[in-house]
Every structure is written in C-alpha cells, then in structure tokens.
C-alpha positions as a LaTeX table, in Angstrom:
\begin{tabular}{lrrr}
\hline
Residue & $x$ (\AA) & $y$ (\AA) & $z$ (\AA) \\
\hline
Unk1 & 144.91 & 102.65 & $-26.89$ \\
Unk2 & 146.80 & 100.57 & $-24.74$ \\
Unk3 & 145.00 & 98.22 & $-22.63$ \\
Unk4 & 145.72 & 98.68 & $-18.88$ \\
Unk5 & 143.50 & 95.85 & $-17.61$ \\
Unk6 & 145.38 & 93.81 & $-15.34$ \\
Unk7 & 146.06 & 90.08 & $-16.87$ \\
Unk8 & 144.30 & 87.16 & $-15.09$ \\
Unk9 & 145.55 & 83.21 & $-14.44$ \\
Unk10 & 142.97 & 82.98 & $-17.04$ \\
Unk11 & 144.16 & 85.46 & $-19.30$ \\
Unk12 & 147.80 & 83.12 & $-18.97$ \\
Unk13 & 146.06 & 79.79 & $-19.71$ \\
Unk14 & 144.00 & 81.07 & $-23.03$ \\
Unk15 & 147.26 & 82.12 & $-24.75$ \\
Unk16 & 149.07 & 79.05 & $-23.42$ \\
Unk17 & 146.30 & 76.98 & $-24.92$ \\
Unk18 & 146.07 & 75.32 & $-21.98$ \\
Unk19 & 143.74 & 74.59 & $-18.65$ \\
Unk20 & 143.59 & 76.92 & $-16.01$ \\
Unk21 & 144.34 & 74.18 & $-13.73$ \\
Unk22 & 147.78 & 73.48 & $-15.66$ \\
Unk23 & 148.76 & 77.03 & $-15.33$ \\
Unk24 & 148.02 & 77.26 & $-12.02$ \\
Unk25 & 150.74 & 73.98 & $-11.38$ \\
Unk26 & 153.14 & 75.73 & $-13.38$ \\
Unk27 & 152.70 & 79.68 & $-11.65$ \\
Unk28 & 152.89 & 78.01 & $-8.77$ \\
Unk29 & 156.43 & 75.57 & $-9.01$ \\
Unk30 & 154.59 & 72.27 & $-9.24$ \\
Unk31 & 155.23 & 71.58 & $-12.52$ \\
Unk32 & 156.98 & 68.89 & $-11.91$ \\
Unk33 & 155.43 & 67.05 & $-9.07$ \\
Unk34 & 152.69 & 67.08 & $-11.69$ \\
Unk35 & 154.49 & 66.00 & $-14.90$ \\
Unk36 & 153.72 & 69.08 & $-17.03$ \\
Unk37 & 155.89 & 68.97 & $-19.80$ \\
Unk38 & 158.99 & 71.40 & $-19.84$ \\
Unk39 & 157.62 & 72.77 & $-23.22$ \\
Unk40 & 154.07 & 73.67 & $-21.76$ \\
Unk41 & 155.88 & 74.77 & $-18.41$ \\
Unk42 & 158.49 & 77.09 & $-20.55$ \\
Unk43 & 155.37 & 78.77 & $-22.56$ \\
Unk44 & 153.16 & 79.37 & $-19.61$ \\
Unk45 & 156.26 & 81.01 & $-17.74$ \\
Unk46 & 157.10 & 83.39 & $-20.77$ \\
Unk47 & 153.98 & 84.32 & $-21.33$ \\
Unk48 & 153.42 & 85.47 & $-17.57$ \\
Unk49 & 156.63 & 87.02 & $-17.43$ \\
Unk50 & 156.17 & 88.87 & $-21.13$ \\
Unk51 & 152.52 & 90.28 & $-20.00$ \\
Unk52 & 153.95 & 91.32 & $-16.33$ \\
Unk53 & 150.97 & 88.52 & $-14.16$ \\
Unk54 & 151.08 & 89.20 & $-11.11$ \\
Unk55 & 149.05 & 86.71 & $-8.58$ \\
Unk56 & 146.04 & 88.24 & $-7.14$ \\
Unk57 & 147.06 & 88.43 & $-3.69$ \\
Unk58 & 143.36 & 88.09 & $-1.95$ \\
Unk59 & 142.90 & 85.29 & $-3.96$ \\
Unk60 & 145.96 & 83.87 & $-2.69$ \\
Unk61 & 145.02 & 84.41 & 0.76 \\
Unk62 & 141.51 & 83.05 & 0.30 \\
Unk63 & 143.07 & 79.51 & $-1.15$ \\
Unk64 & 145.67 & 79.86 & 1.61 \\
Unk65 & 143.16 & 80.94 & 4.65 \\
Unk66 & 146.37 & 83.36 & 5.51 \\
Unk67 & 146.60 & 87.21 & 4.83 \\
Unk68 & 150.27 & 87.67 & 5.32 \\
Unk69 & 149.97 & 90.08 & 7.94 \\
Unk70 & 151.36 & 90.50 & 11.26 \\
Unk71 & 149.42 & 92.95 & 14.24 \\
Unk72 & 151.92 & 94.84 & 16.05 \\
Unk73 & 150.30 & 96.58 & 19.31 \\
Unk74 & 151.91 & 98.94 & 21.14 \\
Unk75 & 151.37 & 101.66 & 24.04 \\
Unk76 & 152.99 & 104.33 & 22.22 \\
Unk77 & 155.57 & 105.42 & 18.81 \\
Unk78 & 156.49 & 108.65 & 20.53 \\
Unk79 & 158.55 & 105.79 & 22.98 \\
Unk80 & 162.13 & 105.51 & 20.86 \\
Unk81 & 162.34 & 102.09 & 22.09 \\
Unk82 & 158.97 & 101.30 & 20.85 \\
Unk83 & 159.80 & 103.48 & 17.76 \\
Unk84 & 162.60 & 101.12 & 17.24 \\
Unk85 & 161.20 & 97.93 & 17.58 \\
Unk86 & 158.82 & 98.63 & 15.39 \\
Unk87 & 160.94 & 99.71 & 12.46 \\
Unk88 & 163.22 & 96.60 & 12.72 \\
Unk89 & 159.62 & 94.56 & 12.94 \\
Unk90 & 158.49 & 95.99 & 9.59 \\
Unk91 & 161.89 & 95.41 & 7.85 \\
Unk92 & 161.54 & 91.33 & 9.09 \\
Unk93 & 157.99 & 91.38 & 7.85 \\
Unk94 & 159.10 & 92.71 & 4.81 \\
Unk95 & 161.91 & 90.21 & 4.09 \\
Unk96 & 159.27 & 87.66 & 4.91 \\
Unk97 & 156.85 & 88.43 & 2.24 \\
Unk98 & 154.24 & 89.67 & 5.17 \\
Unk99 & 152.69 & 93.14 & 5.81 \\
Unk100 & 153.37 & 94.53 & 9.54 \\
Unk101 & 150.03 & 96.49 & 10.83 \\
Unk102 & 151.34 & 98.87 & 13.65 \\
Unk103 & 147.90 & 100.13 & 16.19 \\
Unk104 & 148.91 & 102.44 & 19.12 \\
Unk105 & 146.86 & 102.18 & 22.31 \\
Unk106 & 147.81 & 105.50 & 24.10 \\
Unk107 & 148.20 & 102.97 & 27.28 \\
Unk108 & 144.54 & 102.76 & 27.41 \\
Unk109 & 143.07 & 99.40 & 28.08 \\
Unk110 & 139.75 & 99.62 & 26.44 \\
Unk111 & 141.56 & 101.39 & 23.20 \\
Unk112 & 144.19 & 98.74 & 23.05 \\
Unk113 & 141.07 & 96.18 & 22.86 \\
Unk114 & 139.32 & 98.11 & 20.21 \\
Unk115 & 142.58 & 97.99 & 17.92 \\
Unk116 & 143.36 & 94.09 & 18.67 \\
Unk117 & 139.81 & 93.82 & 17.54 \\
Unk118 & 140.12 & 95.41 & 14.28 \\
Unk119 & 143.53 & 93.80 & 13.98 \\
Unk120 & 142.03 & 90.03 & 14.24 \\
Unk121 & 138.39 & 91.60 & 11.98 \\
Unk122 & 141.69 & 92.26 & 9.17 \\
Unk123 & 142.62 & 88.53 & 9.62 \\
Unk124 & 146.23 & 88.58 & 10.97 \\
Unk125 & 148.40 & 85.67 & 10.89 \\
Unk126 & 149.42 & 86.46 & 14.25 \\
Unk127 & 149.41 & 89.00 & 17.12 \\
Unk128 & 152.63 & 90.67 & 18.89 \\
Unk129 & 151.37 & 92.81 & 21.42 \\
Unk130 & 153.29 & 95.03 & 24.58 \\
Unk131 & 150.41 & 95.69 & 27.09 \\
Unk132 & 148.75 & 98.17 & 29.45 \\
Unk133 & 146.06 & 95.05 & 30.52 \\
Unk134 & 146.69 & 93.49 & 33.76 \\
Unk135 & 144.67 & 90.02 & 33.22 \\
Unk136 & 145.37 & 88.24 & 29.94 \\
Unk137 & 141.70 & 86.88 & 29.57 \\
Unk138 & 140.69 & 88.03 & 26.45 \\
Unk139 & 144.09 & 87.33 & 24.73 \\
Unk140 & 143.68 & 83.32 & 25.91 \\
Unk141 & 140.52 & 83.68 & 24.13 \\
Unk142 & 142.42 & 85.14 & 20.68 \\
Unk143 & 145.25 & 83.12 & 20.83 \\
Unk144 & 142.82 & 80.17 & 20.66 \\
Unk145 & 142.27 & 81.33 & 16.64 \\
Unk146 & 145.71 & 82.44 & 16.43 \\
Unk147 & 149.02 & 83.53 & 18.26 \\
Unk148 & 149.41 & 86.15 & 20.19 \\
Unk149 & 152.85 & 86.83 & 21.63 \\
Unk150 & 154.10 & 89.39 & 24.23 \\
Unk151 & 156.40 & 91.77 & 23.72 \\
Unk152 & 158.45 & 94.03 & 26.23 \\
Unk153 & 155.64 & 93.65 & 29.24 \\
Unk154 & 154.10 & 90.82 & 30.97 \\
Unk155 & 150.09 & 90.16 & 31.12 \\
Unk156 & 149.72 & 89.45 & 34.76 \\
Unk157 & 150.62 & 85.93 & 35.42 \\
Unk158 & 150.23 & 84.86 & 31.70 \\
Unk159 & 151.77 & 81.91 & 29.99 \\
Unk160 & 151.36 & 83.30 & 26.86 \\
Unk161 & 154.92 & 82.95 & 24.86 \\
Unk162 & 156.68 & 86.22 & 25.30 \\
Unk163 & 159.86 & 88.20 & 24.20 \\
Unk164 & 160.91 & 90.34 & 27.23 \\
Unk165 & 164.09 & 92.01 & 28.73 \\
Unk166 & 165.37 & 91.15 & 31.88 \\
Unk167 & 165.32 & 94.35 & 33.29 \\
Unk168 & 165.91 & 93.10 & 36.84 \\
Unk169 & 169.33 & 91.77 & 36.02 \\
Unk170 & 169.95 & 94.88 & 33.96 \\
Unk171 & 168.83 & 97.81 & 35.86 \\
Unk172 & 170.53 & 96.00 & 39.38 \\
Unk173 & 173.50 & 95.77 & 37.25 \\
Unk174 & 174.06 & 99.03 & 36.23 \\
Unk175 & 172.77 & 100.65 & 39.92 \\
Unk176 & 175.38 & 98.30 & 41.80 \\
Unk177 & 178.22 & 99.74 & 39.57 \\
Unk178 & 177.47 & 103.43 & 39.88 \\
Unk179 & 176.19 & 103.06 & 43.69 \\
Unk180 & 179.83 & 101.20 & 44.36 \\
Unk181 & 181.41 & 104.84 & 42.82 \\
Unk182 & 179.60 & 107.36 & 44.00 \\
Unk183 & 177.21 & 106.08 & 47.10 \\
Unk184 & 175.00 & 109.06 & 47.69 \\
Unk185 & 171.31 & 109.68 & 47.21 \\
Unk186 & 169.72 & 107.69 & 44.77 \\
Unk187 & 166.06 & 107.98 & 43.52 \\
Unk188 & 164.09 & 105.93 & 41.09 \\
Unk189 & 161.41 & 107.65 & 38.54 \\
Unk190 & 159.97 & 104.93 & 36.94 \\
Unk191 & 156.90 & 104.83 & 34.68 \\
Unk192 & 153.73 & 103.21 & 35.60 \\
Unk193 & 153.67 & 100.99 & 38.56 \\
Unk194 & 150.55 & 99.12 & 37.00 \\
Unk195 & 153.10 & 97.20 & 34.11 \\
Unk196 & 155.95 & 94.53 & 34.78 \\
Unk197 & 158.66 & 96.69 & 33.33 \\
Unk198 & 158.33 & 99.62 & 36.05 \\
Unk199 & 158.26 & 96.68 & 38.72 \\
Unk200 & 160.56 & 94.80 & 37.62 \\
Unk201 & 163.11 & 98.09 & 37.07 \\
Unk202 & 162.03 & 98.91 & 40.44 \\
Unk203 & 162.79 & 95.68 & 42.06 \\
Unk204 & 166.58 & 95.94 & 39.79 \\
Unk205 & 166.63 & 99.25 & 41.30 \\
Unk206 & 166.64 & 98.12 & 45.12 \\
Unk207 & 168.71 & 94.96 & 44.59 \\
Unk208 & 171.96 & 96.72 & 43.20 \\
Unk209 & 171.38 & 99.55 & 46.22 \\
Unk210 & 171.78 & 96.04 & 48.69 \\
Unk211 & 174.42 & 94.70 & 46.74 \\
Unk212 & 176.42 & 97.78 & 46.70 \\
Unk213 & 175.92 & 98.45 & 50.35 \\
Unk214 & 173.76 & 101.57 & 49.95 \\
Unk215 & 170.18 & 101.89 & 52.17 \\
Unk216 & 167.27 & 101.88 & 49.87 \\
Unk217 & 164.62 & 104.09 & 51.45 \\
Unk218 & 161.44 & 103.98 & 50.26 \\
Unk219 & 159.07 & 107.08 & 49.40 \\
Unk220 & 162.09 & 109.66 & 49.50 \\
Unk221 & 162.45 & 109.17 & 53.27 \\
\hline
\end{tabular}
C-alpha cells in the first residue's frame, strides 16, 4: 500500500545521510554561504524534489514570526468598487506568496472591531482597512504591533498611511463640465454623511456648481 504520509525535513536528511541542520541550509538556498559541498547540495535537492517535500508552512511562519497573510476590511462586497478592489488585492497577494483574508463589517462599527480582532488573533502581517469608525484610537493601538493602512475612507483626523481617491478634485471635475452644458437643477444623493468619501463628494459637488456659475442650494431649496 502506498504510503501517503507526508515527507518531513527529517525524512530529507536520513536519506541524504546527512544533518538536519545541513538540509535545512540547502532547502533553504544557503548552501553556499555555508560551504556545503555541491555533491551533498545536489543529493539533498533530488531527493526533495523525487519525494515531492514540501516545507511545512506553520513551521515556517513560527521560525519567521510572519504568517503571510494580509487582513482586508471592508464595509461591504455587494459595493462593485469594493468588489473590485478586493479581487485585484487577492491576485497581488497571490503573486506575493501571501494569503488575502477579506472580513465585511456591514458598516457597523462594533462588527468591524470584532473582525479586525479576529484578523490580528490569526496573526496578519498587516492590516488594510476602509472604515465606518470616526476616531482612529484603537487602530493607533494595532498599528503599534503591526501596520494598518487605510483604504478608500479617512479615520477622522488620522495620520495613519492611507491609499485614498481624491474625490474632491474628481467629483468637482466632472459637475463643472456637465453644469457648464446643461445648467439646470442639480441634486446630490450621496451615501453616509458620517465617512470622508460622502463629504468630500459633497464638498466636489458644490465647488464645480461655483465654478460653473450655477447656485448651489442647500436642502433642495
């Protein structure tokens, strides 16, 4: 019967007749740095490759203190742009060598905190994290183990590093053009008014209306 027991380091170094501390150099491309000999390095290396060894990967992360995993947070995947961040995310992780870990928080505050938990109890590398918080206190405390970066929304006044659009520039932009066209009513439905991207598409919003010459008045009035 064919034995389906997966083949240790140790496994490597019995049939290499060598130390497990040799074939560890060699598995690992220090062979050289180490002056193992090309014959020793040659054997070890066929013999892993003819019995399929495969490193253990939580061993690897012990020796490394890293899991290879990134925390992605987000409000919601139902959100296409959300949907499509995340995708191109996971393919970058995956190039990488590293595992992506997607949580949706349903834009609830005390649920995003719950999943950020769990996300640093699975030992990320790393946190990237769009927000429904509005004070960035218990991410200063995170990012003091390991880093947290925003993504899409800004925490308050934070100084944690970010990756945001400049949806100002945009949305004013893009209202100033079709205002300049067609200058009739003009209403904004934004999203929530508790998270920068609402405000700050808000604030684009009323800044192409002046720039196009159009009266922004507020509350439908």
């Amino acid at each position: 019967m064919k034995n389906n027991k997966r083949i240790t380091i140790n496994d490597i170094a019995k049939l290499a007749g060598v130390s497990k501390s040799t074939t560890s150099l060699v598995l690992n491309g220090r062979s050289k740095e180490y002056r193992v000999s090309d014959e020793t390095r040659d054997r070890i290396i066929a013999l892993a490759s003819e019995h399929n060894y495969q490193p253990s990967f939580h061993a690897r992360s012990l020796r490394s203190t890293r899991s290879h995993t990134i925390g992605l947070v987000v409000p919601e995947m139902t959100n296409h742009g959300f949907a499509l961040i995340s995708r191109e995310l996971e393919m970058l992780c995956r190039e990488a060598g590293l595992q992506l870990l997607i949580a949706c928080t349903d834009e609830n505050p005390g649920q995003e905190m719950m999943a950020v938990n769990s996300l640093v109890q699975r030992q990320v590398d790393g946190l990237i994290v769009a927000s429904s918080q509005l004070n960035d206190g218990e991410y200063q405390k995170i990012n003091a183990r390991l880093p947290v970066v925003q993504m899409d929304r800004l925490i308050g006044e934070s100084a944690l590093p970010l990756v945001i659009t400049d949806s100002i520039a945009s949305t004013c932009a893009l209202v100033e053009n079709v205002a300049r066209q067609h200058p009739d009513e003009f209403y904004f439905l934004g999203g929530q008014p508790r998270i920068s991207p609402t405000r700050d598409r808000l604030a684009g919003f009323q800044q192409g209306l002046q720039q196009a010459g159009v009266e922004c008045r507020p509350n439908g009035s």
